[in-house]
N, C-alpha and C positions, 0 to 999 in steps of 0.2 A: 145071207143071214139078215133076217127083218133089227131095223137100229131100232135101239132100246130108248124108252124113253124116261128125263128124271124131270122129276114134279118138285116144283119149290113151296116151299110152306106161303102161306096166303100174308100176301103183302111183301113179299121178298123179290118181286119182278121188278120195282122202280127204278131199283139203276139200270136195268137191263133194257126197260123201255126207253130210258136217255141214253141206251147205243154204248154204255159200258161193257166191256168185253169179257170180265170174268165173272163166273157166278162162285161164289164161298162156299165152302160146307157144311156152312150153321145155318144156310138159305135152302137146304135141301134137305125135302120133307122124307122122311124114314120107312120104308124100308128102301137102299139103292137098290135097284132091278136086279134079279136072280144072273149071279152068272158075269156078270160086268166087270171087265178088264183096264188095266190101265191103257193108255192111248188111244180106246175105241173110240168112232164117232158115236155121238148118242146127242137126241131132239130133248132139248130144256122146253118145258111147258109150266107155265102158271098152275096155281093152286087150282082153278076153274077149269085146267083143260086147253086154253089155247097157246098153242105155237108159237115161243119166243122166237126161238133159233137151233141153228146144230152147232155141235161144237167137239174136240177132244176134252175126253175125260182124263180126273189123275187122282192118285191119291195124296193127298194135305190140305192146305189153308182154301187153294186157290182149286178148285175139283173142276173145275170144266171154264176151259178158255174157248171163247164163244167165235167159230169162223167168218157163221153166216147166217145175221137176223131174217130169218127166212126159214123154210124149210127143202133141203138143196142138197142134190148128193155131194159127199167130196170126195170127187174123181179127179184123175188126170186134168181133163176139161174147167173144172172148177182152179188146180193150180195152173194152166196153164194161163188161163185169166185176169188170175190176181196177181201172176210175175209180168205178165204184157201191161200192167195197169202201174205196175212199181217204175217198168221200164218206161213209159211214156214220160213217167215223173222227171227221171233221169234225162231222161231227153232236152225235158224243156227247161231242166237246171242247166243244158249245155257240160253234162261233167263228161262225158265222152268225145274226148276231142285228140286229137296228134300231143297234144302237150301235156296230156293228163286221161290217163287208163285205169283209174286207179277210187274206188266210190263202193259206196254201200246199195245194195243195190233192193236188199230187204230188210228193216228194221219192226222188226215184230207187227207188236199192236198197231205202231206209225203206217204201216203198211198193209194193213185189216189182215194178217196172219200172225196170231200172237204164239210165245214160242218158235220162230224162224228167225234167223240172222243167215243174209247171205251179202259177203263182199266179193267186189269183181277186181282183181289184179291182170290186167290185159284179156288174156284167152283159159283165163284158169278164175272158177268162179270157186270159192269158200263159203262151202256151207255147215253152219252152228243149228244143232236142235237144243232149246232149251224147254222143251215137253215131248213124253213119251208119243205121243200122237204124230208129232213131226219126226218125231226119228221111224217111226213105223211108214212116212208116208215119204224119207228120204231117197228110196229108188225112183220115185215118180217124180219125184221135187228136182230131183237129176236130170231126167230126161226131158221135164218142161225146160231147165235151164239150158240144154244144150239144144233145145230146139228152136229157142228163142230168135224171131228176125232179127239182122241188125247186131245182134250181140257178141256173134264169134266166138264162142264157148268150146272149147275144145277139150278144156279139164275141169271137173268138178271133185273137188275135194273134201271129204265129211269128214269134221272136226269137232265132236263132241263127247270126250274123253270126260271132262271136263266139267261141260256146264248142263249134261242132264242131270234128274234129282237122283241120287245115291240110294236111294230106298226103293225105287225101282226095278234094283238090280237087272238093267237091259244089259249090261256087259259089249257095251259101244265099242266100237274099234276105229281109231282114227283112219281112215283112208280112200283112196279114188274110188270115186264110183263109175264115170266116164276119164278116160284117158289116163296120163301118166304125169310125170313129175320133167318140165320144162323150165328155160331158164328163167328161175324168179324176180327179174327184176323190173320194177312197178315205176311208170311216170306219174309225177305230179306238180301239176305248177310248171313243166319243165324241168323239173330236179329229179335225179331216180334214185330210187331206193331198194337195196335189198330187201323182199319179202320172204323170211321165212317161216313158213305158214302147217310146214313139219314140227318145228318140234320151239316155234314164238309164242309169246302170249297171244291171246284173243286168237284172231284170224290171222298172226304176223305183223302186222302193224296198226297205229292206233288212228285210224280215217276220221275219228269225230274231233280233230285236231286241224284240219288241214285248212279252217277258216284263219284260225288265228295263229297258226304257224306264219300264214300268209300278213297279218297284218304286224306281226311281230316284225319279219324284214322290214319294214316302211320304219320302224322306231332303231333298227338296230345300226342305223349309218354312223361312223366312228364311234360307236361304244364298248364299251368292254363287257362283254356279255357272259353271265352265268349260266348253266343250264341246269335244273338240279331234276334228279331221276330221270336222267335224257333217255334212257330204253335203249331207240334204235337213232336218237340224235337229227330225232325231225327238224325241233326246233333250232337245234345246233347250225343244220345246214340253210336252214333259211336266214338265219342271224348273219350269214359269210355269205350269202348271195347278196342280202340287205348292207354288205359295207362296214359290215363290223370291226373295229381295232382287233381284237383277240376276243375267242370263243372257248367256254372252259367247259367243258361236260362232266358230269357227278353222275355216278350210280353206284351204290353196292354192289351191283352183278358183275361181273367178271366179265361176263356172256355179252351183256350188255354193250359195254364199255368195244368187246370187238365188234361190234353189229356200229354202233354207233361210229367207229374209227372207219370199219368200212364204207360207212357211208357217204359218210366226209371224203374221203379220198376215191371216192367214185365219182362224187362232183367236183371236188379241188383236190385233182393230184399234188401232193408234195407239198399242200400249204401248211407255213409256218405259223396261221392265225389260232391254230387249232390245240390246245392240246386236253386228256381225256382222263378222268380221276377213278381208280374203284373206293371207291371210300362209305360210308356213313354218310347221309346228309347231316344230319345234325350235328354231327361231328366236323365237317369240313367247313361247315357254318360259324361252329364256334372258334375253329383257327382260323379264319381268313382276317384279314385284315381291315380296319374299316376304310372305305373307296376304294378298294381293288375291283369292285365291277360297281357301274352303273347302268344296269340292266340283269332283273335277275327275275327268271324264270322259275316258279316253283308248281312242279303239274307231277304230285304224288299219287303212288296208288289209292285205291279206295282204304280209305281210313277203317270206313264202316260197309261191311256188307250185308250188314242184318242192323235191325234197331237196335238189339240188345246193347250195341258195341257204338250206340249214337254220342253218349256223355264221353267217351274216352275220344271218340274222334274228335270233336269238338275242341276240346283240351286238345289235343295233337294240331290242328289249324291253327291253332291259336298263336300255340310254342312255336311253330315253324314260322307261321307269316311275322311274330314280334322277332324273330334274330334275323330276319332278311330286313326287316324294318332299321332297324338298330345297326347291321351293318351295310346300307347300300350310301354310295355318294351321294351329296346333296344335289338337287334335279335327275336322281336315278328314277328309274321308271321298273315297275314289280308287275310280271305277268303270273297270277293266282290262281288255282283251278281246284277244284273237286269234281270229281266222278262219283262220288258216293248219290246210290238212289236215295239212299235212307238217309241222306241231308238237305234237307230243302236250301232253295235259294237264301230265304231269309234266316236261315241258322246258321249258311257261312258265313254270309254277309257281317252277319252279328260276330260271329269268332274275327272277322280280321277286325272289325269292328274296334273288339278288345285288344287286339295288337295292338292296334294304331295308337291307341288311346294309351296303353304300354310304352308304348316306344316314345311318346309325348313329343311327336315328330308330325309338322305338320302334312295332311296327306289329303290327296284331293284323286274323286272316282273318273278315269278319262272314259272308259268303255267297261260295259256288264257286256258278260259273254257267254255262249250258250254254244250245244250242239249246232252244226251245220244241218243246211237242208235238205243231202238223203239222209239224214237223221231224222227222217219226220215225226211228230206227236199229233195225235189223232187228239182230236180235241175234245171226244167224249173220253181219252185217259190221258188225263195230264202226268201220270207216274211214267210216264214215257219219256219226261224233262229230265235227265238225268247229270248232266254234266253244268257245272257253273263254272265262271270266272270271272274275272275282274282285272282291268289294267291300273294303275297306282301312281300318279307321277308325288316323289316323297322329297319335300324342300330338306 
């Protein structure tokens, strides 16, 4: 079937030609092509006729996420390409080592495949489509994965229940596309982790952590450490390899709370440093006691997953970071995070900002923190920075 092609209205190319990946649907000149499906690849062309690129198509804001400034089939050969080009990245980050199995191995746009998340937990790789085009191109996106030198793939897992768009109605089914279900458990840093990647959030665990999980140890030597929304108690177990006095884990989930216990006692059988809450944060926040920890960890879900929902999150940082403010020991140290896309750096900033100034407690920034580096941001889309943090040491 010859690929169709969508014309954008004149003067609508500009970002396109600064190597921006998505073209909008108020940039695309009227009528779409007779016939055109969601997922299909189709050639973006300027108002005059020449060849931007090819890309998947979709129906909403964002109508065609751009693969390849070019005009280029996308075949097998074209993803085998662009995962041999992810993989070298990996490489020369050194994350594939005896001590650590465990990385992102595609991060969308960061990865010039926008819509693709694929993480590698040892010999079973996780794959997320978040556009109808990558779910349609998920048998081939399988087969380049397990063909990969060097990589040792042996399971590929589709996981996108989830995070395609709902108005698509594809009716995804989470499940193998090569091999079967193996024993999950993932190294990192030397520390191993249960990954359950059936029926956990994201992919099973949360990998755009694993920088500052790591630097957390180096601050946690005899302190009393908080963990609040520990998940699966990443930070927990790095806090108790780091020499921590006592290790207290917070999460509403139940679920949680076992994934997290498990995990701990997969690295420290039988320690007494440990123990695990299902509670409310906010709630467990306002009964603790003030210096019960000097060290407190606050890495919540996204507040905001759309803008609409930007002023309520905002408020939500704010309230959280002033009652950790308000109750950590004097020289406690506060590890702060968002994942929300739809909050930029300087609007957290500003929310703890107003904590601080709240809790009229003096407080000084030790580290700004960000996504790790198979978390790449292509630097024609900075909306690929998603995750901020901040470390806090609070007299």
């Amino acid at each position: 079937m010859p690929i169709k092609n969508i014309r954008l209205k004149r003067g609508k190319e500009e970002s396109l030609d600064r190597f921006h990946p998505w073209v909008f649907s108020g940039a695309i000149a009227e009528p779409l092509p007779e016939g055109i499906e969601e997922g299909e690849t189709v050639r973006v062309t300027a108002h005059d006729g020449r060849v931007i690129g090819v890309g998947h198509f979709q129906i909403g804001s964002i109508a065609v996420r751009i693969l390849d400034f070019a005009d280029r089939a996308i075949d097998s050969d074209f993803f085998a390409s662009r995962l041999e080009s992810a993989l070298a990245l990996r490489k020369a980050l050194g994350l594939a080592r005896t001590d650590n199995n465990a990385y992102r191995l595609v991060h969308g746009e960061g990865d010039f495949l926008p819509g693709l998340v694929v993480d590698i937990y040892g010999p079973t790789a996780v794959v997320q489509a978040h556009s109808p085009g990558m779910h349609f191109a998920r048998n081939t996106i399988a087969s380049a994965l397990a063909g990969l030198e060097g990589l040792g793939i042996r399971n590929v897992y589709y996981k996108s229940e989830t995070t395609l768009p709902f108005k698509a109605h594809l009716d995804a089914q989470n499940d193998y596309l090569v091999g079967g279900l193996e024993t999950a458990v993932a190294t990192e840093n030397g520390l191993h982790f249960n990954i359950d990647w059936l029926r956990g959030q994201k992919t099973g665990f949360f990998l755009d952590q694993r920088d500052n999980r790591a630097l957390l140890g180096h601050y946690a030597a005899g302190r009393k450490v908080l963990n609040m929304f520990c998940y699966t108690g990443g930070f927990s177990v790095y806090a108790l390899k780091g020499g921590a006095e006592k290790v207290h884990s917070v999460d509403s989930s139940e679920k949680a709370i076992t994934l997290t216990d498990a995990n701990v006692e997969l690295n420290f059988p039988g320690t007494p440093r440990h123990r695990s809450f299902a509670e409310d944060a906010f709630k467990f926040l306002d009964n603790m006691n003030r210096n019960d920890y000097d060290l407190i960890i606050l890495d919540p879900p996204a507040f905001a997953k759309h803008r609409s929902a930007l002023r309520n999150a905002l408020r939500g940082y704010q309230r959280l970071n002033a009652k950790a403010f308000e109750k950590i020991a004097p020289g406690g140290i506060v590890f702060t995070f968002s994942c929300s896309q739809a909050v930029s750096r300087e609007q957290f900033r500003l929310a703890v900002f107003s904590a601080a100034a709240q809790s009229r407690r003096r407080i000084r920034i030790l580290h700004q923190l960000t996504q790790p580096a198979d978390h790449p941001v292509s630097i024609y889309h900075p909306e690929g920075e998603y995750l901020k943090g901040l470390v806090l040491y609070v007299e």
